[in-house]
N, C-alpha and C positions, 0 to 999 in steps of 0.2 A: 504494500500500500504506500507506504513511507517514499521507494523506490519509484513510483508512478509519481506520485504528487512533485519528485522531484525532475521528471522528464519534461512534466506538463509545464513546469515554471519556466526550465529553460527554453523550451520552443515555445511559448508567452513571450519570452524576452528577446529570443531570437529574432521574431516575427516582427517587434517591434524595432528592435534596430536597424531591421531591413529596410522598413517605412522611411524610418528618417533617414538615414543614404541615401533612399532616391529622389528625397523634396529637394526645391531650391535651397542652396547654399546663400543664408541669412547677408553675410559679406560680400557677395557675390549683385544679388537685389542692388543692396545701399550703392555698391560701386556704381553698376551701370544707372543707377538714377542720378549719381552724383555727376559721376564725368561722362558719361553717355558711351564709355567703352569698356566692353567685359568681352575678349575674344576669349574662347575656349572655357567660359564659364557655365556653371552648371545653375539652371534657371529652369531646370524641371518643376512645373506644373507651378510655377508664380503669378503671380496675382498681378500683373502691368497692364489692368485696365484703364484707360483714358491717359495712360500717362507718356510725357512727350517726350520719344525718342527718335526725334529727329535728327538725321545724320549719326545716328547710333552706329557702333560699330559690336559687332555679332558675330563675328568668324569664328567657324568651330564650338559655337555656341549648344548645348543644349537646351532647349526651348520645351519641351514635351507635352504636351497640353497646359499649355503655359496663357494664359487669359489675358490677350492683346484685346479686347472688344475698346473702340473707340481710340486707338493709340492714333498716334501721329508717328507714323514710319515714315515719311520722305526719307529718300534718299539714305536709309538703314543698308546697313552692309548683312546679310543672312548667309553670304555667302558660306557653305557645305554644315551649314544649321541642322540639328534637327530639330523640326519643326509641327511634326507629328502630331496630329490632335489639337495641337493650337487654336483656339479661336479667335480671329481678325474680323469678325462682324463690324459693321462700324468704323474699321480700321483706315488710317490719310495711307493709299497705299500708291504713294508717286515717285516714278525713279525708283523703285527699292530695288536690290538685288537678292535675287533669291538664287541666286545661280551654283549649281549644283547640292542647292537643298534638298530636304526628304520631308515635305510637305503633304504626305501621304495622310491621308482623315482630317486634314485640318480644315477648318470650316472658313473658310474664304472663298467669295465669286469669282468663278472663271473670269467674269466681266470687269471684274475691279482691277483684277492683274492687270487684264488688256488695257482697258481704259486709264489704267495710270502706269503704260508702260512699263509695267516692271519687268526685269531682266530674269529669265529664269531657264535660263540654259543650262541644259543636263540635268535639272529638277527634276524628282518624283514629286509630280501635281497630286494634289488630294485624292484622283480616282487610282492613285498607284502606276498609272504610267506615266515612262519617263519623257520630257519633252528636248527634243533637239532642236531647238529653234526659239529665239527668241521674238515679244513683240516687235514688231516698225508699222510705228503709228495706230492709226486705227483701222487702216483698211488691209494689212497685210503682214506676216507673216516673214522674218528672215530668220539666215541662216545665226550660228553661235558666232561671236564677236566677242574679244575683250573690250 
């Protein structure tokens, strides 16, 4: 009995420190709000609603259902982000570079990308396929470009 109750603690405790390794890293938040760059930071599933990351810089970032609704992304760098599950409802999505991000589930319009240009060559777009081309303009479609 003694024996069990002491299994059951430790995968209780396991369990839970599993959780907190994968949330955003608390110093990581403050940073990118503070100076607007956290490349290769972990922002798994944070809270950056409405909040202005404009000209952010994101590279190598993870993002993982990470709560962008209303953000101001101009011109953010996401470049090889994962961006998974994320929600950009709402989100200023102009110029941004998502360019070989993994944007797989994440809840942003096809139409907003186009419409604000954003870069997302060799991206996995939210339906899981990968896009080789980025927008030009509104009426058309090119090839990957630095």
């Amino acid at each position: 009995m003694r024996r069990a109750a002491i299994i059951a603690i430790t995968l209780v405790s396991g369990l839970s420190v599993v959780q907190v390794a994968h949330g955003a890293d608390p110093s990581d938040v403050q940073r990118l709000l503070k100076t607007g760059k956290c490349e290769r930071c972990n922002l798994v599933g944070a809270d950056l609603h409405g909040a202005n990351l404009r000209d952010a810089e994101l590279k190598d970032s993870n993002l993982e259902a990470a709560n962008l609704k209303g953000a101001n992304l101009q011109n953010a760098n996401f470049k090889r982000a994962n961006l998974r599950y994320a929600n950009f409802k709402g989100a200023i999505i102009q110029d941004t570079d998502f360019s070989e991000a993994n944007l797989q589930g994440a809840m942003v319009e096809y139409q907003d990308l186009e419409r604000g240009d954003a870069k997302v060559c060799n991206a996995i777009m939210p339906n899981g396929v990968k896009k080789s081309t980025n927008f030009e303009g509104f009426f058309g479609f090119g090839g990957c470009r630095n």
